[in-house]
C-alpha positions as CSV (number, residue, x, y, z in Angstrom):
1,X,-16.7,-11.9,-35.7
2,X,-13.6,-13.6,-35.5
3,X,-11.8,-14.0,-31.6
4,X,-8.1,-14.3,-31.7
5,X,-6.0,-15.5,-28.9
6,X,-4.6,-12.9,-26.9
7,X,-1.3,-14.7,-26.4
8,X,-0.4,-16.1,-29.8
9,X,-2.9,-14.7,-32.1
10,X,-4.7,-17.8,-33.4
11,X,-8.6,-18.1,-33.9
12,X,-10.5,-18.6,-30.6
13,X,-12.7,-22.0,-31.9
14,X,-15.3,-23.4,-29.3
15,X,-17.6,-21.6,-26.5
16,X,-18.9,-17.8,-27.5
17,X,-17.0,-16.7,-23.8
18,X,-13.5,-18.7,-24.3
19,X,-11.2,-16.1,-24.0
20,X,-7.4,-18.5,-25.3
21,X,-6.9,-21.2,-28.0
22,X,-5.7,-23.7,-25.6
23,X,-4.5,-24.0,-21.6
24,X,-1.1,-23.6,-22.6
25,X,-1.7,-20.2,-23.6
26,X,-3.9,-19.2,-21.2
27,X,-1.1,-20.5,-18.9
28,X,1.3,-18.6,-20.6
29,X,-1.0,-15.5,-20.9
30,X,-1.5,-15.6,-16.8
31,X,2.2,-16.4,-16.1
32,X,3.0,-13.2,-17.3
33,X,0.7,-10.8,-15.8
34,X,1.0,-12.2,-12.7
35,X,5.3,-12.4,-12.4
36,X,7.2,-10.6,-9.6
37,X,8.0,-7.3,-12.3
38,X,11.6,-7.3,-11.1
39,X,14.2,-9.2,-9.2
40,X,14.0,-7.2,-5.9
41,X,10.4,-7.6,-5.7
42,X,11.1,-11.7,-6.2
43,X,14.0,-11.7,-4.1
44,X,12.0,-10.4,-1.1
45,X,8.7,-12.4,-1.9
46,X,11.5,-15.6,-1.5
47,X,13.0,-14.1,1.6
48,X,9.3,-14.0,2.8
49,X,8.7,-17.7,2.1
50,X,11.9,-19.0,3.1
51,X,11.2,-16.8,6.9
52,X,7.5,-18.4,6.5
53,X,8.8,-21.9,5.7
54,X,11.3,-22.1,8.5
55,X,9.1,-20.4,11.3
56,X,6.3,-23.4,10.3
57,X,8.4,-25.7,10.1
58,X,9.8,-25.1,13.9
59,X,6.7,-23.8,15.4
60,X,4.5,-26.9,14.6
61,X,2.1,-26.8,17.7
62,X,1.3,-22.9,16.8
63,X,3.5,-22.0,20.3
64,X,7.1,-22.5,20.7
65,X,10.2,-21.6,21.8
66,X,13.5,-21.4,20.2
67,X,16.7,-19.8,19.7
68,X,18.7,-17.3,17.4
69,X,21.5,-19.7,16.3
70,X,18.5,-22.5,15.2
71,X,16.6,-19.9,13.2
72,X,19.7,-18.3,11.8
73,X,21.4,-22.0,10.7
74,X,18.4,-22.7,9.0
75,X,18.9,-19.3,7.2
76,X,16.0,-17.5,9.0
77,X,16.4,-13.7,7.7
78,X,15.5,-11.3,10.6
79,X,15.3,-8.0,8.3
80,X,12.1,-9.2,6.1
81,X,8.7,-10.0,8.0
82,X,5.1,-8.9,6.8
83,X,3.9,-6.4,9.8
84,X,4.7,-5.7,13.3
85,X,2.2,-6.1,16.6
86,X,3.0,-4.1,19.6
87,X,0.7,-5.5,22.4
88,X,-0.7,-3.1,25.8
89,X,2.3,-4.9,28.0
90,X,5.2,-3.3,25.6
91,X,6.0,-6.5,23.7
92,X,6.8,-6.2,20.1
93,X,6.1,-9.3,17.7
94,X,7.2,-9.7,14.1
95,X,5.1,-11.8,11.9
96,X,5.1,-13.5,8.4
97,X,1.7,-13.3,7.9
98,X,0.2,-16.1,10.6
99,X,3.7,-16.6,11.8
100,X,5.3,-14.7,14.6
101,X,7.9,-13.9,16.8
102,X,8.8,-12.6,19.9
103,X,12.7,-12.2,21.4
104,X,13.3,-12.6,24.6
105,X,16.4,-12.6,26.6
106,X,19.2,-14.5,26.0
107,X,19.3,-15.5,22.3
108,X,15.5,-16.9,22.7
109,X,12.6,-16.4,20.3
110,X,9.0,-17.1,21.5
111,X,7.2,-18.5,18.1
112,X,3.4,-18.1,17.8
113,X,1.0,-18.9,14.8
114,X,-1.8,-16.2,15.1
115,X,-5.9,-17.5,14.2
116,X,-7.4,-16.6,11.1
């Protein structure tokens, strides 16, 4: 029984278990299955990174302080974060993932990288 190559169709020659032709295809084959299925979905998921980049990139010891205009000029997005924590004291921290924040008064941002 002859395998073909799910992404272009050619005969599967080698191991009994190959499943592509070639990387490129299985590349190509993968690439597609796992793409953002439409432009909101990617424009969020970079939203998400940029947040996740910047907040890492400022909060390098894992606790830090900062302040609104710093975050915003490096184009920190306040409407897209991953989950919120509300501790027992009342505080409410918005996280990207291991990244979080916490505002406090005047224009500051406590930054603190939760442990996986």
């Amino acid at each position: 029984m002859t395998k073909l190559c799910p992404e272009c169709g050619e005969k599967i020659i080698g191991r009994e278990d190959k499943k592509f032709c070639s990387d490129g295809c299985r590349n190509a084959f993968n690439n597609k299955i796992n793409k953002d299925s439409t432009n909101f979905m990617r424009n969020v998921n970079n939203k998400l990174r940029k947040n996740y980049r910047i907040l890492s990139e400022i909060n390098t010891e894992g606790k830090s302080k900062t302040t609104k205009n710093k975050l915003i000029n490096k184009g920190f997005d306040f409407d897209y974060f991953t989950n919120i924590l509300q501790t027992k004291t009342g505080n409410t921290y918005h996280f990207l993932y291991d990244q979080g924040y916490l505002s406090l008064e005047n224009d500051f941002y406590m930054l603190v990288k939760k442990d996986v």
